[in-house]
DRENPA-165534 format. One record per residue: residue number from 1; y, x, z of N, C-alpha, C, O in turn. Coordinates in steps of 0.001 Angstrom, whole numbers, plus 500000, padded with zeros to 6 digits. Layout:
<site NUM <Y X Z> <Y X Z> <Y X Z> <Y X Z>>
...
This chain:
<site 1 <793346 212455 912263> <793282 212723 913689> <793495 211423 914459> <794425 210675 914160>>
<site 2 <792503 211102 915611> <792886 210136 916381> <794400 209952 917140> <795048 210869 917644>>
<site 3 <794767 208582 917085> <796251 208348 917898> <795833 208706 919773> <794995 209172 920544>>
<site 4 <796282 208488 919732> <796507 208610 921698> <796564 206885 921684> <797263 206132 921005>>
<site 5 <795283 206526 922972> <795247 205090 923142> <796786 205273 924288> <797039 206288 924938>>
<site 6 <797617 203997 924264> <798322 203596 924796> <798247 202434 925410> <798034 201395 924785>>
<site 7 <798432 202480 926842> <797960 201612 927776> <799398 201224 928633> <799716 202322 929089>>
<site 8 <800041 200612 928917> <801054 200620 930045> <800593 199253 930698> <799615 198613 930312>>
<site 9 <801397 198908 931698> <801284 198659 932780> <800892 196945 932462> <800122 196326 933197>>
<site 10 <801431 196444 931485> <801140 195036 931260> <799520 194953 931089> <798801 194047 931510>>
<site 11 <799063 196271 930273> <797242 195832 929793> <796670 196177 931191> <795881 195428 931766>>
<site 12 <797144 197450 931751> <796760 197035 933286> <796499 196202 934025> <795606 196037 934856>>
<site 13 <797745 195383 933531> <797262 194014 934482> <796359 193148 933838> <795524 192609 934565>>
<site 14 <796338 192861 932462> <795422 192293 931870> <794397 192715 932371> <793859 191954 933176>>
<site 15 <793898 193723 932172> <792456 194302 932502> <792175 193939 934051> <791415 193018 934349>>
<site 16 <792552 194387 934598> <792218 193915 936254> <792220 192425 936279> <791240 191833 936731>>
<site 17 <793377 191702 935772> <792947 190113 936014> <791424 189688 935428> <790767 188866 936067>>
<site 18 <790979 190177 934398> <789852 190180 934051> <788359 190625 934847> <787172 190370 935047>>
<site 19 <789287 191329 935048> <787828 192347 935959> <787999 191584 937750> <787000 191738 938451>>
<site 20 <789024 190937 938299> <789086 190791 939214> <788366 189615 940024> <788221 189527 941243>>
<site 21 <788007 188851 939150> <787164 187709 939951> <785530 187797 939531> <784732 186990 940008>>
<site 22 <785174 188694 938737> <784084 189242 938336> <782774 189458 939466> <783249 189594 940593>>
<site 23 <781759 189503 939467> <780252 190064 939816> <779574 190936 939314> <779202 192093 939507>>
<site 24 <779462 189787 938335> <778266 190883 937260> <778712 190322 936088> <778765 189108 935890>>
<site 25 <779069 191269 935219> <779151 191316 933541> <780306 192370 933009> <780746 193122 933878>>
<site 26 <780724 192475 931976> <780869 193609 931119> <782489 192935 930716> <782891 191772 930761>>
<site 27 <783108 194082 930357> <784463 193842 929787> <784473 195211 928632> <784309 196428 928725>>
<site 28 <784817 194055 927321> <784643 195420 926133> <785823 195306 925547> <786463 194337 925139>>
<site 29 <786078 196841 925577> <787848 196570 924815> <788039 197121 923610> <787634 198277 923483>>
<site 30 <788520 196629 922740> <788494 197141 921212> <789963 197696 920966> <791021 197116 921208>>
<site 31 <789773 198943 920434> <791120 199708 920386> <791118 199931 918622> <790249 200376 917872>>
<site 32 <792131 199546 918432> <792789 200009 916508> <793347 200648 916681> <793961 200307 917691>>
<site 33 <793827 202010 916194> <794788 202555 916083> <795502 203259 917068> <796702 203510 916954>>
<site 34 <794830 203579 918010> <795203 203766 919443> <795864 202322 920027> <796824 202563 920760>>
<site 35 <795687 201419 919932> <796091 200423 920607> <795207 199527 920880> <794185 199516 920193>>
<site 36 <795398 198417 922094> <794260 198239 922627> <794441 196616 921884> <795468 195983 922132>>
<site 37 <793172 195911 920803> <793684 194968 919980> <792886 193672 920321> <792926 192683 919589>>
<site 38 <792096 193737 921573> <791140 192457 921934> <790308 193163 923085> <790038 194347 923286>>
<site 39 <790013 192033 923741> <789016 192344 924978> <788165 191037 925070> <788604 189947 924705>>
<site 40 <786955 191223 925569> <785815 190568 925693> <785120 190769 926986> <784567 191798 927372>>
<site 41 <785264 189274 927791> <784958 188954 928516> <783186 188741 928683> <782850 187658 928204>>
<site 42 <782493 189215 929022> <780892 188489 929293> <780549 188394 930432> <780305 189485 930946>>
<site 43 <780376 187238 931290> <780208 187188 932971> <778523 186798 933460> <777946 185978 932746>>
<site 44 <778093 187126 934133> <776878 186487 934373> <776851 186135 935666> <777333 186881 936519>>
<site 45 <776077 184523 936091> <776562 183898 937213> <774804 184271 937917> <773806 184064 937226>>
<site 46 <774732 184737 939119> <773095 184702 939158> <772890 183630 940294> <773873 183585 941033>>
<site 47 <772155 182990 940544> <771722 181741 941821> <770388 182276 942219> <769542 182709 941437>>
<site 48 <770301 182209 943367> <769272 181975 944493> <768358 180768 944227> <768894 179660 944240>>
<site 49 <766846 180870 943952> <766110 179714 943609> <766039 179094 944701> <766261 179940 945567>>
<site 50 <765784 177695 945374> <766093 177468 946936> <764296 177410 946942> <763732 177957 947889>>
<site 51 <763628 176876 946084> <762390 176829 946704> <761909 178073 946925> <761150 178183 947888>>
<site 52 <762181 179163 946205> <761387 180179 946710> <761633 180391 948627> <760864 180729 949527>>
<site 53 <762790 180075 948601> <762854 179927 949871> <762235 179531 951000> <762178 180089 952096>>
<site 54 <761742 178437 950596> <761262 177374 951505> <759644 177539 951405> <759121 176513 951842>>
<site 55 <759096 178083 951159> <757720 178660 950669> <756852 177893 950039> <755626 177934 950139>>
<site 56 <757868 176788 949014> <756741 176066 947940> <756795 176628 946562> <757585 177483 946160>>
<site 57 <755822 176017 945872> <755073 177062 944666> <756761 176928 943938> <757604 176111 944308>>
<site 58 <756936 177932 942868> <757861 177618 941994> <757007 177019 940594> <755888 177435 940291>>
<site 59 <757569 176231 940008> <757300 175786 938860> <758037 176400 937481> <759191 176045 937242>>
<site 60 <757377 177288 936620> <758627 177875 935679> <758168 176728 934390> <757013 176417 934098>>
<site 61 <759311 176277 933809> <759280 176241 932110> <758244 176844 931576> <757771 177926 931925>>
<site 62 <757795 175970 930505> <757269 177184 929496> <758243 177876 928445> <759279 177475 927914>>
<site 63 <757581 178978 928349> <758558 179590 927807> <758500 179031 926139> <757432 178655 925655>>
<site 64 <759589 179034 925469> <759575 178231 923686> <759274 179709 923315> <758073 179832 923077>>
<site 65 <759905 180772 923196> <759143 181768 922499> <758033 182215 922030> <757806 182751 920945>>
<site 66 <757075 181875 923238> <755656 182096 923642> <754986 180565 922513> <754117 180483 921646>>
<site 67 <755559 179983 922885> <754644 178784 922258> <754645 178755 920618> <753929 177969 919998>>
<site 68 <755656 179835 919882> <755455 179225 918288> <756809 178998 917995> <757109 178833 916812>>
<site 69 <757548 178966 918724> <759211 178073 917694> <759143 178366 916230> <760013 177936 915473>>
C-alpha cells in the first residue's frame, strides 16, 4: 500500500522559492516512499525578436537537422 506523501512547511517553502521567480517552465518532484526526494527545475526564457519589429526581413539559421547531421 502506498505511504501518505508528507509535505510540511519547509518543502513548502522550497517549492514556492522555486516556482516563484518563474514564467514559463515545469517543476517535477520525485517522491520515494511518500517522501518528497528531489525536484527539478526546467525554466524557459522566451525574447522578443527586435527585427520583426521594425519591419525588416528576419533571417533564420539553417536548420542542422534538415541538412544531414
Amino acid at each position: 500500500m502506498a505511504k501518505p506523501l508528507k509535505v510540511d512547511e519547509i518543502w513548502l517553502e522550497r517549492i514556492a522559492g522555486l516556482l516563484d521567480s518563474m514564467e514559463f517552465g515545469s517543476l517535477h518532484i520525485v517522491v520515494h516512499e511518500g517522501q518528497i526526494v528531489q525536484m527539478e527545475r526546467t525554466e524557459r526564457k522566451r525574447f522578443e525578436n527586435a527585427t520583426r519589429h521594425s519591419g525588416e526581413a528576419v533571417t533564420r539559421r539553417p536548420d542542422s537537422r534538415a541538412a544531414g547531421r
